[in-house]
N, C-alpha and C positions, 0 to 999 in steps of 0.2 A: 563202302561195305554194305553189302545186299542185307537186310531185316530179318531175311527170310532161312527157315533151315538151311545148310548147307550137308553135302552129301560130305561123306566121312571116308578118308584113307583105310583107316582100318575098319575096326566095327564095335558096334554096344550088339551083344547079347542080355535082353532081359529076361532074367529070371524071378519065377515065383517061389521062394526057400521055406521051406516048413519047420518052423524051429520048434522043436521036443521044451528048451528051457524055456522058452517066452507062452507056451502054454502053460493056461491058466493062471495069468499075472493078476496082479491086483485091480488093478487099472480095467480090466478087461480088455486089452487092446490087442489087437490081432497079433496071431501067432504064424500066419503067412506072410511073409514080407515082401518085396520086391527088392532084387540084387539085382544090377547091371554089373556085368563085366567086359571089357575094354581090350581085344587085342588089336594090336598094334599092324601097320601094312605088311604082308607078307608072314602073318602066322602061316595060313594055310598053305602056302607055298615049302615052305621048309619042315616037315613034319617030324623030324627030327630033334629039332632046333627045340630048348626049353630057355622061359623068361624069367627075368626075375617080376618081384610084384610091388605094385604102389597101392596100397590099401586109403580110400578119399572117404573121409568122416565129417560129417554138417554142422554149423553153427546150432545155438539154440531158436528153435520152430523152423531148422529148416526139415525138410523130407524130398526124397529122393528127386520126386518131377518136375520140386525148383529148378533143378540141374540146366533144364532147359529154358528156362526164364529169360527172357533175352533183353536185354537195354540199348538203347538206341545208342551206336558208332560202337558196341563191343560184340564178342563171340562169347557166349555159352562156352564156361570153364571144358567141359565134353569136346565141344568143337577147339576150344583152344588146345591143347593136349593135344588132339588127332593132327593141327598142324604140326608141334613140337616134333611128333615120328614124322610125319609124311613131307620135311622138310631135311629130316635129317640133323635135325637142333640136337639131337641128345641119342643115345642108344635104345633099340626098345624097349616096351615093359611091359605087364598085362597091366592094367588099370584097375580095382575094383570100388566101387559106389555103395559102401556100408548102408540101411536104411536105419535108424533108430527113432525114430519117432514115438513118442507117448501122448498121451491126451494131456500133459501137462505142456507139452510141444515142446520136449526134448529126453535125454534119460544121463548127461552126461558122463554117459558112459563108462559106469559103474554099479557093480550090483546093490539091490539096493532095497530091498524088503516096500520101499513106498514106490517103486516103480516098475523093479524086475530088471532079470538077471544078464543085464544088456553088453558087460563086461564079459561077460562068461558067454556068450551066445555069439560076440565076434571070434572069439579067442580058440572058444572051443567047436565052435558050429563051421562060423563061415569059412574061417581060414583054413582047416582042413579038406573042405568042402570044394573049394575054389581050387586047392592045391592036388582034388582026386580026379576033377572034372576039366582041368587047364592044365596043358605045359607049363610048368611055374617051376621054379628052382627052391624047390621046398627045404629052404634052410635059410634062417633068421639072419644069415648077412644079404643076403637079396630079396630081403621084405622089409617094406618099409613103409610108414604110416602119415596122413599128414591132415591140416584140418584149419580152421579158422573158430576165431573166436572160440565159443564149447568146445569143437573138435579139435581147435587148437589145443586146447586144456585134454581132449580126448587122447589127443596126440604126441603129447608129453609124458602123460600117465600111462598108458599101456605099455611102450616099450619099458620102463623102468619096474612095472608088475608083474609083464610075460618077455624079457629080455632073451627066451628062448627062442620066440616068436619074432620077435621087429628088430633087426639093427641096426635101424637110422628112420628119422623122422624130420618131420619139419610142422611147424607153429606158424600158421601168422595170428599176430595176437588174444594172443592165446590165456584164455583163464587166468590169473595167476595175481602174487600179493597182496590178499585178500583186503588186509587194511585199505587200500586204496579202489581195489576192483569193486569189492563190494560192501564194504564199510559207508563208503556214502550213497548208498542205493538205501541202506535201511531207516535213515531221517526219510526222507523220503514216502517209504512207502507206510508208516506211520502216519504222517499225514494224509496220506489217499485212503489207511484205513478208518478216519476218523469218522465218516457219512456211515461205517457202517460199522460204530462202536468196535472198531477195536475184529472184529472176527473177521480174519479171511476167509472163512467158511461161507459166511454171507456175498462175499464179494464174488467170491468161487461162485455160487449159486446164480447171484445177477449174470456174470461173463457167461454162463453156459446159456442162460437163456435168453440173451440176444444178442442182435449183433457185436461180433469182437472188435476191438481196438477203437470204439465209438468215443470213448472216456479214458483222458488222458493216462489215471490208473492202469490201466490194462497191463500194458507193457512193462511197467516197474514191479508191479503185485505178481505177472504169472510168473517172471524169472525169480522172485525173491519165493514166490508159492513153490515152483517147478524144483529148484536148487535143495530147499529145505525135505524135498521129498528125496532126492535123491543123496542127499549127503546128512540129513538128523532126522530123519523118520522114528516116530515112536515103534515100537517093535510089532506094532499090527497094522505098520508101514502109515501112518497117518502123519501128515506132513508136520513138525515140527518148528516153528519159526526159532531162531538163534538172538532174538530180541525181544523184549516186551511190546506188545503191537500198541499199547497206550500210550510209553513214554520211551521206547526206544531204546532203554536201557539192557546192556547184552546178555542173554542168558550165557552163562560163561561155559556151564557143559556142555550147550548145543550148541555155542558158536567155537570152542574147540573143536569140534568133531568136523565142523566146515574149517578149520583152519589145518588142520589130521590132511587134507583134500588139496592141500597149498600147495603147487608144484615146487615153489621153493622151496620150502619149509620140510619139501617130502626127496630132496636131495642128498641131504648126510644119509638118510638111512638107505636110501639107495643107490649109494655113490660109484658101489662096484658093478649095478647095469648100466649104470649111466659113462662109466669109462671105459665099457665093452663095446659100446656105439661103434659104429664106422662113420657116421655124418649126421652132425644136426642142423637143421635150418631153422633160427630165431628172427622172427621181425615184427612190426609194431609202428603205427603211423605215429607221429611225434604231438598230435591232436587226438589221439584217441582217448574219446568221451569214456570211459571205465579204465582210466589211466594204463592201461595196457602195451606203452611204451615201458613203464617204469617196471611194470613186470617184468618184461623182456628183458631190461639191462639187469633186474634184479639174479633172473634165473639163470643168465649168461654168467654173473661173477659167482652163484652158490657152485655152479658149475665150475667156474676155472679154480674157486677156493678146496674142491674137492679133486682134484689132481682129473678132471679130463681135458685133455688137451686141446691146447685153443686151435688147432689145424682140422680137427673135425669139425668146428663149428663155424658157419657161416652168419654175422649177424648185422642188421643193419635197421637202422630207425629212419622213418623215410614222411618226405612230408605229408600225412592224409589222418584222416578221423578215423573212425572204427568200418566206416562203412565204404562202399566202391573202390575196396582192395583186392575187388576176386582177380586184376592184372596182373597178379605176383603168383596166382596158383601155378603157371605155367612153367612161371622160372623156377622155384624150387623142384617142381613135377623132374626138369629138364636137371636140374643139379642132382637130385637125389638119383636119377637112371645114372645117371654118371657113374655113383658112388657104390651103388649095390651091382653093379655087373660082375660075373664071374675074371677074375684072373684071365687075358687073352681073346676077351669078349663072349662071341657066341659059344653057347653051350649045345653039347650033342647031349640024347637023349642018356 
């Protein structure tokens, strides 16, 4: 396998998208975004012909121009995909490449007074946007969402919010049972805020003024920093930790509000989007470092206990950690085209 770009079957169109709701966030974080969209060999040839759509949402700190990050002996998730069509592994689809990044290096994608209105800005901006400007099959059984890690969590939560919108997704390890995902990140990050008495205000301020990820802190404190903004923001959006930063013990109102956020937890009450699905893809390495496995089987059985059918859902725990699973985006990418295709396949205009 050649290092080097390779040329693509179909094509990325990137675009610059101006979103009305992400102006003027709190954050101050730009309100032009970059959107790529994906069609597949032989758009332009059938102009007729309408797609359905795969909506690709980012772990947390990723943003869109990782996409092309390349690791030695693998393809760029973009390059993989473009085989999946141009081999004929799966039926087409458009592709689209969500951006949500914040200066907190993620927004998971939910609105959110400490971050802005990131839930609302794919829901209501993009997807409409994507569905005026592209052949798409603008109807929520041929739209479908999918994500890793946060956007795994991304991609759990949206279709059961906007069930209008997505009817089918896929996870790989994805957000979820918080007792174990993020319950022991918070001893933890206690201790890393100890050098700086207790305020992650302070630490906030060290991280921005020099280089990131220097001190081992970094990475524990900005997801526990980043998560508390977007899921218990005090109401003039100012991050809220769901713990005492001294001794660890839970603030029990703001760590409900993160558990309100628990895709299991957030099953009974949405039981009837969640068995209107046409396809879910569940998975999770069996070493995953933020127990993300146990999630998985967690949110698979709140699912089958809530009467959705186990034939929609594909699920499988597989050997690997949290990290060096982008090998799988493919194959759900290739399962879910499968699932959201029209009745008969190709669709005329």
């Amino acid at each position: 396998m050649l290092p080097w770009q390779a040329d693509l079957a179909g094509r990325i169109d990137e675009h610059v998208f101006e979103s009305e709701l992400l102006r003027g966030n709190r954050l101050d974080d730009p309100h032009r975004r970059p959107l790529w969209v994906y069609v597949p060999p032989g758009y332009d040839d059938e102009p007729d012909r309408r797609y359905p759509s795969v909506y690709v949402i980012q772990g947390y700190t990723g943003h869109l121009a990782m996409w092309r990050n390349r690791s030695p002996f693998r393809l760029p998730f973009p390059e993989a995909a473009d085989q999946v069509f141009a081999r004929e592994e799966a039926p087409p689809v458009v592709v689209v490449y969500v951006d949500a990044w914040t200066t907190y290096g993620g927004s998971q994608f939910v609105d959110s007074p400490g971050t802005g209105p990131y839930h609302s800005y794919l829901c209501e901006e993009i997807v409409p946007w994507v569905d005026a400007h592209y052949r798409t099959l603008a109807a929520r059984d041929h739209r479908a969402i999918t994500g890793k890690s946060s956007g795994g969590f991304g991609a759990m939560i949206t279709p059961m919010l906007r069930p209008d919108l997505f009817g089918a997704f896929a996870t790989h390890a994805g957000d979820s049972l918080y007792e174990y995902c993020y319950l022991p990140e918070f001893s933890q990050a206690v201790r890393h805020l100890r050098p700086f008495d207790g305020d992650i205000g302070r630490w906030w301020e060290a991280f921005r003024s020099r280089t990131p990820f220097v001190d081992p802190a970094d990475g524990p404190l900005l997801g526990v920093f980043g998560c508390s903004a977007a899921f218990s923001p005090a109401p003039d959006g100012t991050p809220e930790l769901p713990f005492d930063p001294r001794t660890g013990v839970l603030r029990e109102e703001a760590w409900q509000r993160w558990l309100d956020w628990d895709p299991v937890r957030m099953v009974p009450k949405y039981a009837d989007a969640l068995r209107s699905m046409r396809a879910m893809w569940i998975d999770a390495g069996t070493r995953d470092e933020f127990n993300l496995d146990l999630g998985a089987e967690a949110f698979r059985q709140a699912l089958l206990a809530h009467g959705v059918p186990e034939e929609i859902i594909r699920f499988e725990l597989f050997d690997a950690g949290h990290g060096a699973i982008d090998y799988r985006y493919p194959q759900s990418l290739a399962w879910l085209a499968e699932r959201i295709q029209p009745a008969g396949g190709a669709s005329g205009a």
